[in-house]
N, C-alpha and C positions, 0 to 999 in steps of 0.2 A: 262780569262774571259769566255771559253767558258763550264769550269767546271759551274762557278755561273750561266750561263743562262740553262745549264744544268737541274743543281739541283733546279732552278726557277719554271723550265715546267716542271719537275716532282714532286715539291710539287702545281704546279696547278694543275695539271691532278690528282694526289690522295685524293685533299683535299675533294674534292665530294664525293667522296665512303665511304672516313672517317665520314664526316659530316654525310652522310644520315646514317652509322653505327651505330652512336652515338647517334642521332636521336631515330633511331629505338631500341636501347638502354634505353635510356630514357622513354620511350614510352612502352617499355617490364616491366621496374623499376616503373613506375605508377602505371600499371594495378594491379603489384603485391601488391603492400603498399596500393592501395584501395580495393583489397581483404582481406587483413590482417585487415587495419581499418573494413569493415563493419563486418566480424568475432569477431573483438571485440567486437563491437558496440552490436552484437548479443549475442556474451557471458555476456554482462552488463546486459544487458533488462533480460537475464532468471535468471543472478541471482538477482535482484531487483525482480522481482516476484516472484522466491522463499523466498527470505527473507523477503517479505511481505505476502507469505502465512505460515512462521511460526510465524509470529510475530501475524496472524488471530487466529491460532489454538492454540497460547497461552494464546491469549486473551480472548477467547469464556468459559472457564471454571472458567479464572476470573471472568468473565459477571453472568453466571451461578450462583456461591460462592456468589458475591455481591447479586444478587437475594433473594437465598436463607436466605442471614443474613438479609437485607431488610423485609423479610416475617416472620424470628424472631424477630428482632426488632416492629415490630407493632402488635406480638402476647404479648411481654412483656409490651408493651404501653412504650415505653421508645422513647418521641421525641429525644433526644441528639443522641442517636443509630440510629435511624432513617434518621436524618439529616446528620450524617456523613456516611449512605450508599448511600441515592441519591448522596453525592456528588461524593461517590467514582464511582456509576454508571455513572452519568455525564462525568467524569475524562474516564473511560474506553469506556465507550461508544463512545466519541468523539474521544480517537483513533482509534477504530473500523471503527467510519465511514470513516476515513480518508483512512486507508488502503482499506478497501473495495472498494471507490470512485476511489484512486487514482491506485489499481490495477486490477479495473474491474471485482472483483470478486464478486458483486452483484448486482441485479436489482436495477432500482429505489427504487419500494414497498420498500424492508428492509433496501435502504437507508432514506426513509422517514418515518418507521418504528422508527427507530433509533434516528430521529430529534423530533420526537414525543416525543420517551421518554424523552430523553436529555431534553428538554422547558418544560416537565410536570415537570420531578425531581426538578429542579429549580423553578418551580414555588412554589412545595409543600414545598420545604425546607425552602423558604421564608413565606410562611404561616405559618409555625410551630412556625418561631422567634416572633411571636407575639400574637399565640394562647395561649389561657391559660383554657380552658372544651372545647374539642372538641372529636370528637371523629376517631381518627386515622385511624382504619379500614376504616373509610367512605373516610374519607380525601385521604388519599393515594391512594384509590380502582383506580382510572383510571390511574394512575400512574404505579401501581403494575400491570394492565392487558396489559399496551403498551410495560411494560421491558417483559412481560410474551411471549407476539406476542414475539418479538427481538427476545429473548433467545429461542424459538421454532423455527425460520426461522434459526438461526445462527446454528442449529442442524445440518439441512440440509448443512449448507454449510461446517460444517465443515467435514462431510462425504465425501463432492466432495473435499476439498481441499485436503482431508488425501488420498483418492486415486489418485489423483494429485501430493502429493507432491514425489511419488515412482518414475511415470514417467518423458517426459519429459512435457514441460508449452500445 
């Protein structure tokens, strides 16, 4: 018996040292796995910003393109052309603002730059379905000078984003 009382008080007397080992164990294994997660958390966020600043800088020459076909289509007078570049401006433009908004890569001003165009385009497109002598040029003119702001502010940015996207966010 006096081996089991023995080996009793020496596994009371050790269990403390162990315990608080394991403890402090545990407690070492924390710190490390909430380094790692915010490391990650940190690697997600830059790349979510970068791949919303190439998804900006691919967009901005669409924006541009659609512009430009927009400003032929109303030198040929052809509503049907017309109507399907506001929409496509619409379509692009609204992802634009979303990245913008959602990656903080522009003021209010060209995000409501933006919403201007967007609600003008739509409105002219819906004008066209029912016009029958009007005259384009006029019709579209404030439409054609709010995508004109956009695609001039979106210049600048995409300057900042392109020497941005070399470094780090």
């Amino acid at each position: 018996m006096a081996f089991l009382d023995l080996a009793g008080h020496a596994a009371d007397v050790s269990a403390i040292p162990v315990a608080a080992t394991g403890f402090g164990l545990t407690l070492w294994q924390l710190r490390k796995t909430r380094k790692a997660a915010e490391a990650a958390r940190d690697a997600a966020k830059t790349a979510q910003a970068a791949i919303s600043r190439s998804n900006v800088l691919v967009l901005i020459p669409q924006l541009q393109r659609t512009e430009e076909e927009l400003e032929r289509a109303v030198l040929a007078k052809s509503k049907p052309l017309i109507r399907s570049h506001l929409q496509s401006w619409r379509w692009q433009a609204g992802q634009m603002r979303g990245l913008l908004k959602f990656g903080g890569l522009a003021g209010d001003d060209l995000l409501t730059d933006i919403q201007i165009s967007v609600s003008g385009a739509s409105e002219i497109a819906s004008e066209l379905v029912g016009s029958i002598d009007v005259d384009l040029a006029e019709l579209t003119k404030p439409v054609r000078e709010a995508i004109a702001r956009v695609t001039n502010e979106l210049s600048a940015v995409a300057s900042m984003q392109g020497i941005q996207a070399g470094g780090s966010q």
